[in-house]
N, C-alpha and C positions, 0 to 999 in steps of 0.2 A: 345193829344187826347187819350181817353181809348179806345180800342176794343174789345168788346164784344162779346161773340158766344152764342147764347140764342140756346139749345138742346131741342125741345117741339114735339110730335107730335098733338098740336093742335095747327091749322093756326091760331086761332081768337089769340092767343096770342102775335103771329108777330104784329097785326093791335091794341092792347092795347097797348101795346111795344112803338111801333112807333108814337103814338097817345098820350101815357104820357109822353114821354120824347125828343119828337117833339120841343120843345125850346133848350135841351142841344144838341139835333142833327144839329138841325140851325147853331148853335151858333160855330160846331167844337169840341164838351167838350166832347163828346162823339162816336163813333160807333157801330153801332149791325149787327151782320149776323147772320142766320137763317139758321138751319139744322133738319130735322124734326127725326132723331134717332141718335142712337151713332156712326152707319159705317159713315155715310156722315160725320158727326162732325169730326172724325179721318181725313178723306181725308180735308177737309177743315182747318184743322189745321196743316196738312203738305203743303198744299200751301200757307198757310197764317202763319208762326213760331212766327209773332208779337203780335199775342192775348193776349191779358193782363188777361184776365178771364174768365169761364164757367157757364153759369148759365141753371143748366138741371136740368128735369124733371126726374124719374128715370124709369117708366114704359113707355117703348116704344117698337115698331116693330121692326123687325133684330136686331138690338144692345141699351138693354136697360142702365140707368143712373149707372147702377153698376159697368156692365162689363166696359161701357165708362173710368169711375174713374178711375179703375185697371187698364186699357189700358193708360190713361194720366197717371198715377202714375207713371209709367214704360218709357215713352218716352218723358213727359215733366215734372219732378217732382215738378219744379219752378210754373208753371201754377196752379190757385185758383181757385177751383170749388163751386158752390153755387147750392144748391138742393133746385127743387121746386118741393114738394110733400102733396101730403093728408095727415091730422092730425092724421087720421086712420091708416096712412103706417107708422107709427114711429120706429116698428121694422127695416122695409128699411130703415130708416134716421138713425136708430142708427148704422146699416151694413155700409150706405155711408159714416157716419163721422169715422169710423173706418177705411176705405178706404181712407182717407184722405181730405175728403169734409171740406170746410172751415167755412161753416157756412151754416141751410137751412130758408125756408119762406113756410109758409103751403098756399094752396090752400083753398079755393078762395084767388088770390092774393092781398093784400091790397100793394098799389104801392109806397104808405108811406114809409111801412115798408123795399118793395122792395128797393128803392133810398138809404135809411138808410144803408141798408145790403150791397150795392153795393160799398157804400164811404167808410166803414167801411175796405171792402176786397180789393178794390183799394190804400187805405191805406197804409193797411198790405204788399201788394206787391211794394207800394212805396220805402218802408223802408229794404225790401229784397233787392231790385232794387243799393238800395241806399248803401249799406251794402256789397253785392258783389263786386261793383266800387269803395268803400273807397279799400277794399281787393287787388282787380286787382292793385291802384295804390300805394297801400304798400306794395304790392310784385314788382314792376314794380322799386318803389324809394329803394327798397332793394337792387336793380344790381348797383344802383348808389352811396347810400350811404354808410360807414360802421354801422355796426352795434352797436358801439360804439359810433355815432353820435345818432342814432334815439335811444338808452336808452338815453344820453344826453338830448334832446331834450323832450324826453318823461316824466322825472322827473322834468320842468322848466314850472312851473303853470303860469307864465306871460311872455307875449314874449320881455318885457325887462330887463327877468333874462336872456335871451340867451348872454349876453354882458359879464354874471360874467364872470370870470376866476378862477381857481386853483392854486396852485403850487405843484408839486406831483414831486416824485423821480421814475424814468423810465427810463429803455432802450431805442436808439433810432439805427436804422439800416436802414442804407443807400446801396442796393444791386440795382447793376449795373452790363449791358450787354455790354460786351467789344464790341466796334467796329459795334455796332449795323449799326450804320450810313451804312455802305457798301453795307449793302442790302436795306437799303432803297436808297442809287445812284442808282442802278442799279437792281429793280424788281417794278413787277406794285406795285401799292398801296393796292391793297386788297391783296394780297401775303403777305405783308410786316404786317399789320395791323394782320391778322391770325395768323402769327407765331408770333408776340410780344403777342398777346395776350393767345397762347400755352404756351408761358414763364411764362407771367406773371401768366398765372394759375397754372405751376409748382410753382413759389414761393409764392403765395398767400396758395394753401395749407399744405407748410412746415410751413410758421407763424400761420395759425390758429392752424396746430397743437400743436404747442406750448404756444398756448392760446395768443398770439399777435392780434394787428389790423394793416390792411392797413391804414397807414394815409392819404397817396396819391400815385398815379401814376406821376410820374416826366420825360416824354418824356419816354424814355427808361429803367428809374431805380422804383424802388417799396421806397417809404420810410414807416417804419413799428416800431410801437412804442409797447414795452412792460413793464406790469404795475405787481405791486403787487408782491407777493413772488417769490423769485429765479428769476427776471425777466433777470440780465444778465447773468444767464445762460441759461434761455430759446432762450434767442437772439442767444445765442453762439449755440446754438443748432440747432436751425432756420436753421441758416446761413451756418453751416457746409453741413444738408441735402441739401438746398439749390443748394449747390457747389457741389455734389457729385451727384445730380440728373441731373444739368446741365452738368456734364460733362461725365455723360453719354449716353447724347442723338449725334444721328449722326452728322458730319458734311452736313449742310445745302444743300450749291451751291461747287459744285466740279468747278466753274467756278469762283466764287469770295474766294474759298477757306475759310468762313466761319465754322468755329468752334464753338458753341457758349459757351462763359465763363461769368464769373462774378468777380466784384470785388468790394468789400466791407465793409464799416465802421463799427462799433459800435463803440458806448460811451456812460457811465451811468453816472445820476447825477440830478441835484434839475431842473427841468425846468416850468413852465407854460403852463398849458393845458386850452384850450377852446376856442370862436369864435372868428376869425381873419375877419375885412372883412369893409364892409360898411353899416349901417344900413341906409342912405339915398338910396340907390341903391338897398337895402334889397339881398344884394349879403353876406354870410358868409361861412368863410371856420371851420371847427373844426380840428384843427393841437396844435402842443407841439412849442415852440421856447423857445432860453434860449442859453446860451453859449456852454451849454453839447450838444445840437442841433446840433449846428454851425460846434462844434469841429467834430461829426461824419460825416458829409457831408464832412469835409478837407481829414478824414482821407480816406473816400473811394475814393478821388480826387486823392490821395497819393497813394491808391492801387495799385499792379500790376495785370495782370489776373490770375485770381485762389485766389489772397492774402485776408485774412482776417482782416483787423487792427485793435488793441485796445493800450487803453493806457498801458504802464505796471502797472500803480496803478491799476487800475480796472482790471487788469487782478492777480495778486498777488494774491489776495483772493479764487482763483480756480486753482492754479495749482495743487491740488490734481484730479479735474473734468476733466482738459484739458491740452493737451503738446501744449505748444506753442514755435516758431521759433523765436529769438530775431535779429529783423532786426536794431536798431539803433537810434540814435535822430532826428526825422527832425522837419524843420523849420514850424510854421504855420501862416496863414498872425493874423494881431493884435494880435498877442503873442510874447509877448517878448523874453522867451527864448523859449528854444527847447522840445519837448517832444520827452521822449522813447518810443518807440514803439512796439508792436511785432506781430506777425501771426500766429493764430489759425490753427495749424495741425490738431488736432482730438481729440475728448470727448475719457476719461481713462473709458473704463468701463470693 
């Protein structure tokens, strides 16, 4: 249903009103309320904030069509006004559409034209209506998605290109909260939920600042892939702030003795990017998989708290950027033999 506030001070207008458009009233398609100057329209538009439209007159007693418009301009600016005025008063119609008026109808009213005018501006605010809500729920799927999904997504003109996949050569960073579990034994759940999520917005903006994406949240760890130039030294950089932010926030519970640390993979290499998921369920995830993957989730399994792991190949190419600690060979599952390992102390700058 539309709601209408017809601004007139003449009554016979209420009784044409009601009279021509007596079917779409029947029917629900429509509603009108009747205020005979601009003060009462004001009061009546702060008890009523669902009015879809204005349709005044501009010459009226106490508060005429002008001042009304500047006064809705200022406190409902969404709200479409429509001016009905004398053919003679066009200087005022050219003042009201300046003011923001949406469109007017000259006096004598022909009801044709009126109907016409009304569908036209009912329209118009459909499509406002509709335009703010697409907004509200692309800022709303923004907290949810990365940002790096919805360009994705935004570049795939058919929704059975969402299936293609890549193969691109990227950083992947696997950062985990030691021991996280403890506080969740033993504190409420919304306690526990606010401080992972404190965390995770410390490491969420070390990786954008390095130009990385979230790929997922993983109970307690963040995994975070980065692309394009200098990417595993951007990870190595991430992950250092990372560790150096987290460990200087306080100790949590003096009761479960709570520190909170991190511990953490990387590994660079050729991996597969794009929708993982089920297109019968219409459920998809947008993640990287690929052995280089694999290998960086072992290696932060591997971690200690505070340690950093890479391989030493992928680390060789930057020890001019970064000193790293050579911790030794370990074993990884389905890998045959052993890889060398080491941990990131800190970028040489």
């Amino acid at each position: 249903m539309v709601k209408i506030l017809v601004v007139d001070d003449e009554a016979d207008l209420e009784i044409l009103i009601k009279q021509k458009f007596r079917k779409r009233i029947r029917e629900g398609e429509m509603e009108f309320s009747f205020a005979l100057n601009g003060r009462i329209a004001l009061e009546m538009l702060e008890e009523n904030p669902d009015i879809d439209l204005i349709l005044s007159d501009i010459n009226m007693p106490e508060m005429d069509g002008l001042t009304l418009l500047s006064k809705v301009k200022e406190k409902h600016s969404l709200l479409k006004t429509v001016i009905i005025s004398a053919y003679g008063d066009m200087e005022n119609i050219r003042t009201a559409m300046n003011l923001g008026a949406f469109d007017f109808i000259t006096k004598p009213v022909d009801f044709r034209d009126l109907e016409i005018t009304l569908e036209k501006t009912i329209q118009y605010r459909n499509q406002i209506k509709s335009t703010l809500k697409a907004l509200r729920e692309n800022n709303i799927l923004k907290m949810y998605v990365d940002e790096t999904v919805l360009n994705f997504m935004g570049n795939k003109e058919l929704e059975s290109s969402l299936m293609e996949n890549e193969v691109i050569e990227a950083s992947v960073a696997f950062i985990d909260l030691v021991a996280f579990t403890k506080i969740s034994e033993n504190e409420e759940p919304n306690i526990v939920v606010g401080l992972l999520n404190d965390y995770f917005d410390l490491m969420v903006k070390e990786i954008i600042e390095e130009q990385g994406s979230v790929d997922k949240f993983i109970g307690d760890a963040v995994m975070a892939v980065f692309q394009g130039e200098n990417h595993f030294s951007r990870a190595l950089r991430a992950s250092l702030a990372i560790r150096s932010k987290i460990n200087e926030m306080p100790v949590f519970s003096e009761e479960n003795n709570f520190k909170p640390q991190v511990s953490i993979g990387i590994n660079s290499g050729e991996m597969v990017s794009g929708n993982i998921g089920s297109k019968s369920l219409k459920r998809l995830d947008y993640t990287v998989i690929g052995d280089a993957v694999n290998v960086a989730a072992r290696l932060q399994t591997a971690a200690k708290p505070g340690e950093i792991l890479v391989l030493e190949k992928n680390a060789a190419p930057h020890m001019t950027e970064f000193s790293f600690r050579e911790i030794g060979e370990i074993k990884m599952k389905n890998k045959t033999h052993p890889v060398k390992v080491l941990d990131v102390v800190s970028s040489i700058a």
